[in-house]
C-alpha positions as CSV (number, residue, x, y, z in Angstrom):
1,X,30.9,12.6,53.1
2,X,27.6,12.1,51.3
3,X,27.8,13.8,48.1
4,X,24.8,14.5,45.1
5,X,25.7,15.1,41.4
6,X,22.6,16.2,39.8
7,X,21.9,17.5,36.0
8,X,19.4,19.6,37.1
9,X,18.1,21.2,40.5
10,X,16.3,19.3,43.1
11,X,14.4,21.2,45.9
12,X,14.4,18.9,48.4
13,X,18.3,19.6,49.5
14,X,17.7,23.6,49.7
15,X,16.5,22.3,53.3
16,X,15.8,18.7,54.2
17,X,19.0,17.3,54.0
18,X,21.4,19.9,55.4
19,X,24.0,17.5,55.9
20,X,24.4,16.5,52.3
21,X,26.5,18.0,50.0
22,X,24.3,18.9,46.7
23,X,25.8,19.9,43.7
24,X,23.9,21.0,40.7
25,X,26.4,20.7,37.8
26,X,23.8,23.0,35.4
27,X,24.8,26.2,37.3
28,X,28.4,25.6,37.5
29,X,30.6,26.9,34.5
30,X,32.6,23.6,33.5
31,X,34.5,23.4,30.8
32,X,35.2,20.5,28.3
33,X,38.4,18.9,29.0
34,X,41.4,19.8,26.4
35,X,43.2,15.9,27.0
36,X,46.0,17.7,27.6
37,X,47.0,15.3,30.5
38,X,48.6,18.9,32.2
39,X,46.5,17.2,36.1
40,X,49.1,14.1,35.1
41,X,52.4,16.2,34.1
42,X,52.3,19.7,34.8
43,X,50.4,19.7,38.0
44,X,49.6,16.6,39.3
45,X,46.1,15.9,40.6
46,X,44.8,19.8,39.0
47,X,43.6,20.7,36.4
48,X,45.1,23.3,34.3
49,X,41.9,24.9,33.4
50,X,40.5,27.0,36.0
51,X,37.1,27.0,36.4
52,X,34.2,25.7,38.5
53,X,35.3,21.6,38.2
54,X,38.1,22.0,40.3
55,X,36.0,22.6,43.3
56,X,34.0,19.2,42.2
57,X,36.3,16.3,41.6
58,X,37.5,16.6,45.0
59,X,34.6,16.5,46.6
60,X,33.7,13.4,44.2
61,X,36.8,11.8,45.4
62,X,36.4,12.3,49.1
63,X,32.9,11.2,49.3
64,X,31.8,7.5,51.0
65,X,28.4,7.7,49.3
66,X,27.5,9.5,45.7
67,X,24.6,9.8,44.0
68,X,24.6,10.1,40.6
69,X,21.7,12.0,38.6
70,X,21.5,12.1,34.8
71,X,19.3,12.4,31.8
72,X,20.3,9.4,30.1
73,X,21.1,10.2,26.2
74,X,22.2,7.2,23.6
75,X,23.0,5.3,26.6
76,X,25.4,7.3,27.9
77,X,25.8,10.7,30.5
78,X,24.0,13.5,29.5
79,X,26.6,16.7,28.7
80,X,26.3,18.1,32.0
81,X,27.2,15.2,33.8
82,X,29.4,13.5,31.2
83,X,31.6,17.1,31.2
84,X,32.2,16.9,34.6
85,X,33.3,13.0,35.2
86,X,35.8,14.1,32.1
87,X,37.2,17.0,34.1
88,X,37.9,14.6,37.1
89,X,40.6,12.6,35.8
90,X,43.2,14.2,38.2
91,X,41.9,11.9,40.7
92,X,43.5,9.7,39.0
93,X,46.9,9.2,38.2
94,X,48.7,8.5,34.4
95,X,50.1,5.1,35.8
96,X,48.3,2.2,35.4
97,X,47.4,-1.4,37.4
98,X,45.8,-4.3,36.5
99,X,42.7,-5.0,37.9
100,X,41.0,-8.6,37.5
101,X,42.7,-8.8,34.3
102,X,42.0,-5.7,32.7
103,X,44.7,-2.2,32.9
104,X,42.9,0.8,35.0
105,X,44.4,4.2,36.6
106,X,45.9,4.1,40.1
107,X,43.6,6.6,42.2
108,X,45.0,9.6,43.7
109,X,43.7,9.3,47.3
110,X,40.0,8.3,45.9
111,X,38.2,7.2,48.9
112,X,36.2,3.9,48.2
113,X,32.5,5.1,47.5
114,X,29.3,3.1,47.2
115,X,27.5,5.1,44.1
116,X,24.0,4.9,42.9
117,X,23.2,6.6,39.7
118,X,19.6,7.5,38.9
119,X,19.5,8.0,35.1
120,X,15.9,9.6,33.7
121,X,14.3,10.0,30.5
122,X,12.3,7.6,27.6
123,X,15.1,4.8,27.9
124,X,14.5,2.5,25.3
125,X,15.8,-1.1,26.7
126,X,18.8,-0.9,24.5
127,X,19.8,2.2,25.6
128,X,19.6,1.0,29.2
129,X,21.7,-2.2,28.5
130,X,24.5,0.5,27.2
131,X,24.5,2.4,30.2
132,X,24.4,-0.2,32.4
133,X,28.0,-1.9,31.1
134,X,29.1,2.0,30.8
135,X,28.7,1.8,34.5
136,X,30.0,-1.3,35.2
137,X,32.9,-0.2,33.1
138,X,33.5,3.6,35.0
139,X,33.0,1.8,38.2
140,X,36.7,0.8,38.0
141,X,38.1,3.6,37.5
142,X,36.0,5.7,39.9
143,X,36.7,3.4,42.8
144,X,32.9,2.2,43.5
145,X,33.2,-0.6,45.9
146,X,29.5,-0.9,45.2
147,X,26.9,0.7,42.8
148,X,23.3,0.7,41.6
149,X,21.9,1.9,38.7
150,X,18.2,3.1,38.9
151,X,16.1,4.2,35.6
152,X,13.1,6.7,35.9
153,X,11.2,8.9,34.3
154,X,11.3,12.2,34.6
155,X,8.3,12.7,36.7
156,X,10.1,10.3,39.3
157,X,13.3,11.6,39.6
158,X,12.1,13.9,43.2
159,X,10.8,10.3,44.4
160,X,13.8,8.3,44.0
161,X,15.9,10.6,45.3
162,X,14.1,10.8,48.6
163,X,14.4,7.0,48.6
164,X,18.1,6.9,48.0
165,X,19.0,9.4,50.3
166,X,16.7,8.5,53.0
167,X,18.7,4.9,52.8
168,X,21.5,7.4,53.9
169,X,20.0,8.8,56.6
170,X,19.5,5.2,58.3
């Protein structure tokens, strides 16, 4: 599955790309998560908190191919998007592997996934720096066997998109 994650609406799936599943995360009520670590101990792999997340993180984890789109703020996720990767932590699971060295989660059937994100905004360089090892770093734990991160403005978003995705299509 070929899965979007956008901040914000973008016309073009509403009919060009039929077989892509497009989420915007601004319409869906998401709550913060509580760290309550209920997805790890009371019910593994769900969340506790019922709202419209649980119908995202397990699309996130059965998708091949994800596509990421954020405002990028102080190098980091905007809320939107930085809500909802919080809320999927019952794709993972509370024990833990190493991993080149380093301790990560063991995914809960997480389907390996080549990801691009397209962050947007006025990035100053630092702030792109920071969200580039914040990505490195969450690619990890997300199970990216590959990623890219692309930087736009906001006038550009509509145009990368139709790149990305048309990279998809081939």
């Amino acid at each position: 599955m070929n899965l979007v994650l956008s901040d914000r609406d973008i016309d073009i799936f509403h009919t060009q790309y039929p077989t892509i599943k497009f989420i915007d995360l601004s319409k869906l009520n998401i709550a913060n998560c509580v760290g309550c670590f209920g997805c790890w101990t009371k019910t593994p792999g769900k969340c506790v908190i019922r709202d419209d997340a649980v119908k995202v993180y397990p699309l996130i984890a059965a998708s091949n191919q994800i596509l990421y789109i954020s405002k990028i703020k102080y190098g980091g996720y905007d809320t939107i998007m930085k809500t909802m990767l919080e809320r999927s932590i019952p794709v993972q699971q509370a024990f833990i592997r190493l991993l080149h060295g380093e301790t990560h989660h063991i995914q809960r059937n997480v389907v390996p996934k080549k990801a691009v994100i397209i962050g947007y905004g006025d990035i100053p360089s630092e702030e792109r720096e920071i969200f580039l090892r914040l990505v490195e770093r969450n690619a990890k734990n997300m199970n990216f066997e590959s990623h890219r991160v692309i930087f736009v403005t906001e006038d550009d978003i509509k145009k990368a998109v139709e790149n990305e995705v048309a990279l998809w299509e081939k």
